[in-house]
TIDREN-307022 format. One line per field, with one value per residue (C-alpha): residue number from 1; x, y, z. Coordinates in nm, 3 decimals, m for minus. Each point is the difference from the previous one (the first is absolute). Layout:
seq <- c(NUM; ...)
east <- c(X; ...)
north <- c(Y; ...)
up <- c(Z; ...)
END
This chain:
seq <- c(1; 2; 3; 4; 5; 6; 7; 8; 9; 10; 11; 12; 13; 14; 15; 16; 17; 18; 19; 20; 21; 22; 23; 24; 25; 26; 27; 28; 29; 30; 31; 32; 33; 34; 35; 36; 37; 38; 39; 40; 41; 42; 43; 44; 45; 46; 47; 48; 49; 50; 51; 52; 53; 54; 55; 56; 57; 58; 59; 60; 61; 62; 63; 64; 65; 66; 67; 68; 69; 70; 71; 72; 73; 74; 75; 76; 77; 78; 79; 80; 81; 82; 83; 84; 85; 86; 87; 88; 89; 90; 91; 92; 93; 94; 95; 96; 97; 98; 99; 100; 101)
east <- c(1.457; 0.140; m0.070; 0.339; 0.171; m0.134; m0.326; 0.054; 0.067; m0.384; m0.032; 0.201; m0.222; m0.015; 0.226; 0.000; 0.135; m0.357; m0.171; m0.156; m0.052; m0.377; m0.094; 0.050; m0.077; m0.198; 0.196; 0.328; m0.197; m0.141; 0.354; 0.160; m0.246; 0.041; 0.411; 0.136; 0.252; 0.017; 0.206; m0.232; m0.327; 0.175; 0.020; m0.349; m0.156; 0.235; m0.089; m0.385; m0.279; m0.250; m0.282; 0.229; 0.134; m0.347; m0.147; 0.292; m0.148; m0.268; 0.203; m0.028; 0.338; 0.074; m0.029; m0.249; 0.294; 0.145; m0.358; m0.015; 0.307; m0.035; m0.312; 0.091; 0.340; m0.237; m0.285; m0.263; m0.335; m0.056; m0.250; 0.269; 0.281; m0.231; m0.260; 0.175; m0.272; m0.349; m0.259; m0.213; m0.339; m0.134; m0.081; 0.167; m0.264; m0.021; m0.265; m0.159; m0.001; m0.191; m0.336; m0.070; m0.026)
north <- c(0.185; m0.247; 0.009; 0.190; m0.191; 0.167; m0.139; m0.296; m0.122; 0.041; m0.292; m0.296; m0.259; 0.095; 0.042; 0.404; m0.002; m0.183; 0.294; 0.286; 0.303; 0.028; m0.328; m0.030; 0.332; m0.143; m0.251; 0.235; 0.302; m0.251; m0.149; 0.335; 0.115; m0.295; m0.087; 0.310; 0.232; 0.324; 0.039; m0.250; 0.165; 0.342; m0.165; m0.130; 0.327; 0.159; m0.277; m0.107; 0.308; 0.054; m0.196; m0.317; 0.032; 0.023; m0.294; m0.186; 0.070; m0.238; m0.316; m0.298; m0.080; 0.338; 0.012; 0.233; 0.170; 0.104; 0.071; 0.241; 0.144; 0.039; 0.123; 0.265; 0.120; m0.018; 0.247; m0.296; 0.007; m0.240; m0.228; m0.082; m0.094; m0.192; m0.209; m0.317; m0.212; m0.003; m0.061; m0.333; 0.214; m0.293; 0.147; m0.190; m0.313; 0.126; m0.034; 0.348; m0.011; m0.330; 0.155; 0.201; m0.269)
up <- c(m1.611; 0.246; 0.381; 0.189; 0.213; 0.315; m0.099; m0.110; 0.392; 0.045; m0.246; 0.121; m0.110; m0.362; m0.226; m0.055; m0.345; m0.132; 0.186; m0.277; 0.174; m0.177; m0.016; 0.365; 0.150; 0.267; 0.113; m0.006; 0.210; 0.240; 0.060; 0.046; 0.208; 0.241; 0.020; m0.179; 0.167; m0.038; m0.306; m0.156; 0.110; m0.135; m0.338; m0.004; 0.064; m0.287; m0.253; 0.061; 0.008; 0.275; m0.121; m0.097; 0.347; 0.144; m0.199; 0.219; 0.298; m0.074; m0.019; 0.220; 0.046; 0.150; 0.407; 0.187; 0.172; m0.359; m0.159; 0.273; m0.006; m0.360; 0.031; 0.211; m0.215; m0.303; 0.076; m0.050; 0.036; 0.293; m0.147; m0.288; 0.223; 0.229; m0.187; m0.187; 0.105; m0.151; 0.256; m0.064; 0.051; 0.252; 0.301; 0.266; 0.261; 0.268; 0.276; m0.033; m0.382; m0.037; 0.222; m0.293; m0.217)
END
């Protein structure tokens, strides 16, 4: 299944027709998510299921603004739409920390 041409606007820098709708799952959600329209948003929440559309939520390229919005129009929990960073675990020098030491 090809990309409609609605959708295929939110990928201007590839060329669409190499784009497989499993393969790239990710990559199409993510894209959607961030330049899609309406009819194109419509279509991505008709063709990809809840937890596909979730996993999306996690990508880097995607903007805070969107993850939220997304988030929100999702029902997600709000540690999934939120953490896309791991934490280093290093506690950060600071003056007060390095008296216990």
């Amino acid at each position: 299944m090809q990309l409609p041409l609605h959708v295929k606007k939110c990928f201007w820098d590839v060329d669409s027709a190499n784009i497989d709708l499993q393969q790239h799952q990710r990559f199409i959600i993510e894209r959607v998510f961030e330049y899609g329209d309406l009819q194109a948003n419509k279509w991505l929440l008709d063709t990809f299921d809840k937890k596909a559309l979730l996993q999306g939520l996690q990508g880097k390229s995607l903007s805070l603004r969107s993850r939220h919005f997304w988030a929100l129009i999702l029902k997600a929990p709000q540690h999934s739409a939120l953490c896309t960073k791991k934490s280093s675990g290093k506690q950060p020098r600071t003056a007060w920390n390095s008296l216990h030491h």
